[in-house]
N, C-alpha and C positions, 0 to 999 in steps of 0.2 A: 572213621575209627572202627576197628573191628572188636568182635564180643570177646575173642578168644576160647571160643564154644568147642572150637574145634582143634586146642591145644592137643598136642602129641598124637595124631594121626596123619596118615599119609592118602592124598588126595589124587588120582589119577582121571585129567581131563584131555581128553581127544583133540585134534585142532586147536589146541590153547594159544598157541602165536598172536592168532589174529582174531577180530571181532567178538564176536558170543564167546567162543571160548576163551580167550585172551581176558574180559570181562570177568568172569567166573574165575579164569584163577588166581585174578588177584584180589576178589573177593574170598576164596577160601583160604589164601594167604594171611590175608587182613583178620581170618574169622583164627588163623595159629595153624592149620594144616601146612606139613610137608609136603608141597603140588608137585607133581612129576606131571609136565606138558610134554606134549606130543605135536609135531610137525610134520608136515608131508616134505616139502622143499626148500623152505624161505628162512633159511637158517638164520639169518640177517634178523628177521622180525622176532625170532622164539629168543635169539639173546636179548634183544631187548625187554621181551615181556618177563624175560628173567630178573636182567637190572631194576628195570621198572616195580617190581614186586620187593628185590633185596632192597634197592633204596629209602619204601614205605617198609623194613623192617620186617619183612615175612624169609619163605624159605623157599624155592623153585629150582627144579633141575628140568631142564630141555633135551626130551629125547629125539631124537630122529626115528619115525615112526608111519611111514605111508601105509594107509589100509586100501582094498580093495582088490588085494589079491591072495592066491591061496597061501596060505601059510603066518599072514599078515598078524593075524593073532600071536603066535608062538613067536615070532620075532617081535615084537611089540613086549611082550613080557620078558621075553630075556635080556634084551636093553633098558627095561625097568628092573629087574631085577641087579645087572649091570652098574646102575646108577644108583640103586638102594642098598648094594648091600645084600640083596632076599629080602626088604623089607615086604611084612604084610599090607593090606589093603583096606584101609576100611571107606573111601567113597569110592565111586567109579561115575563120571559125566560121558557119555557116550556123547559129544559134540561132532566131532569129524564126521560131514557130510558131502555132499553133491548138492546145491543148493537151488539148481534149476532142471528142466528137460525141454528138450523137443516138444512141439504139440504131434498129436498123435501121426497126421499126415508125413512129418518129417521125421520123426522118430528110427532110427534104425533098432537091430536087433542087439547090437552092440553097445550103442548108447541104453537101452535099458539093460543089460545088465550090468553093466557100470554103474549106472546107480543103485541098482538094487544089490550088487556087490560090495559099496561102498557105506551107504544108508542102514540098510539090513543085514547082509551075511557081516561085516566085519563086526559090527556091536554084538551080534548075537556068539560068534567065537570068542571075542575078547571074555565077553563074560562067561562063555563056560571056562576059558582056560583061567580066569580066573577064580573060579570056585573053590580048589585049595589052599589057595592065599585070602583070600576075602574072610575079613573078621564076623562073628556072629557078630549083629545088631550093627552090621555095615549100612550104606545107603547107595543105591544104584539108583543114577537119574539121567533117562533120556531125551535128547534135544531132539523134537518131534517138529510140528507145525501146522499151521493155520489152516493151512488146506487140507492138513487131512478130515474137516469139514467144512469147508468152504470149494465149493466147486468152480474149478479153476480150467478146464478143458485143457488152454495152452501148456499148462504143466503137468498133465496128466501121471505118467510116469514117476514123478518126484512126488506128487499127492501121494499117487498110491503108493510107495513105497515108505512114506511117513505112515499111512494108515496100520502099516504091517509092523510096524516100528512101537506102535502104540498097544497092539495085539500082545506082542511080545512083552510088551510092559505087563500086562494082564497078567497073565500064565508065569511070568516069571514071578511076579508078586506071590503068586498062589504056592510055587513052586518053592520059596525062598523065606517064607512067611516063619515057618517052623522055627529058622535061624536066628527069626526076629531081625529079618534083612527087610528094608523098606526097598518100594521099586515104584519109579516113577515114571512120566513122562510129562513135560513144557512144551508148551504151544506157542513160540513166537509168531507173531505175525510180520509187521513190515518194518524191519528193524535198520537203524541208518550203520549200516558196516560198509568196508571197501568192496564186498560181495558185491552187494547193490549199488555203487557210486557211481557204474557207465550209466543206468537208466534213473538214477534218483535224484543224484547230487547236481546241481545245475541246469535240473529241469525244470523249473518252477511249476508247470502245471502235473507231470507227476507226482511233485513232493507233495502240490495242494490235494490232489487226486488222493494219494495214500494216505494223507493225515482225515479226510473225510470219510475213511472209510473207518476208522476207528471212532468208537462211541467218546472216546476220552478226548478226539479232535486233534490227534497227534501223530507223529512218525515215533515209532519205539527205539530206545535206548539203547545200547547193549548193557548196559547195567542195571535198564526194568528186569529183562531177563536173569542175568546175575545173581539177583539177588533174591530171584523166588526159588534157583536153584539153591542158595545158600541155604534157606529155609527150609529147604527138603533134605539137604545135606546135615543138616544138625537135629540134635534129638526134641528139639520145636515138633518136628513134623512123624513124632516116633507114631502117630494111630493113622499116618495118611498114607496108604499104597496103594498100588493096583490102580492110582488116578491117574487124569489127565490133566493139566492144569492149565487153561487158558490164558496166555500173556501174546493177547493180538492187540490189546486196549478195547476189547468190544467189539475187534472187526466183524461188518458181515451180519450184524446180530438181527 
């Protein structure tokens, strides 16, 4: 049952179809926000996470919305603005990622900018073009990650470009602060989505493997995550910015 905290505003989360973000926005739903999700491809799954959301009594519209290339921002707002009306903005989840990399040896030059295209440059557009829509005393929260401390070699490139992600969280806070805009960033760690299912689901010694590496003795939710985004989405979290928030369950520690 949601609080209703977040009655008459409008929620804008990246990759919301599937896993984390999928989680998140029917958590901001549940909480009375207007969610506008966003999809790269899989049309199939963003209706559903639409149904899924109207049926538990919320509000969701499904944009079509791939980032990772130029422009990707300004068309991303004009199909939300398309679906709203011109409504304004008062959350933004920067969820939509690239979830893995190459280890450094196979790495092309290609594959890292792909993800530092996808990870980095498109949140960082999305939210300038959104800065004359974005209400004062809005909330910006980025979907960051475990490794960007915890050293992980084989995914070198996706660390580091979460690390950059969290940077950005900093300075935007600093930047946004005036507005009385909060600006975040989440650290999921080994969360069970269909991301991970080729190397998790049905491995039994992965899954034991992952769940030991969290202090809490667990593999994560997407609705652990969910719901600390919620927290920071709502005025619960109006003196916390500029943070990192760790949701690995203790990975690593």
């Amino acid at each position: 049952m949601g609080t209703g905290r977040l009655n008459g505003k409008f929620a804008l989360v990246t990759g919301g179809s599937r896993g984390i973000g999928r989680a998140v926005a029917q958590r901001l739903a549940e909480d009375g926000a207007t969610v506008v999700l966003t999809y790269a491809r899989d049309a199939e799954s963003a209706a559903d996470a639409v149904a899924r959301i109207e049926k538990d009594g919320g509000t969701a519209i499904a944009i079509q919305a791939e980032v990772g290339a130029h422009g990707d921002a300004e068309r991303l707002w004009a199909a939300y603005d398309a679906a709203t009306g011109g409504a304004r903005v008062d959350v933004i989840v920067n969820n939509a990622g690239i979830g893995r990399s190459a280890d450094l040896e196979n790495l092309t030059e290609d594959g890292f900018d792909e993800v530092f295209a996808v990870n980095v440059r498109a949140p960082f557009f999305i939210v300038q073009q959104a800065l004359p829509r974005l209400n004062d005393g809005g909330r910006i929260v980025n979907v960051s990650s475990g490794v960007s401390r915890i050293a992980m070699p084989e995914i070198m490139a996706y660390g580091a470009s979460k690390a950059a992600l969290d940077n950005f969280t900093m300075n935007l806070a600093v930047q946004l602060g005036p507005r009385g805009i909060t600006v975040n960033s989440v650290r999921p760690g080994i969360i069970d989505t269909d991301v991970n299912a080729a190397w998790l689901r049905g491995n039994q010694a992965a899954w034991d493997a992952s769940a030991a590496m969290a202090a809490l003795g667990r593999v994560g939710e997407p609705e652990d995550v969910a719901d600390i985004v919620a927290f920071l989405a709502s005025d619960d979290s109006r003196w916390v910015t500029g943070s990192v928030l760790d949701a690995t369950g203790g990975s690593k520690l």
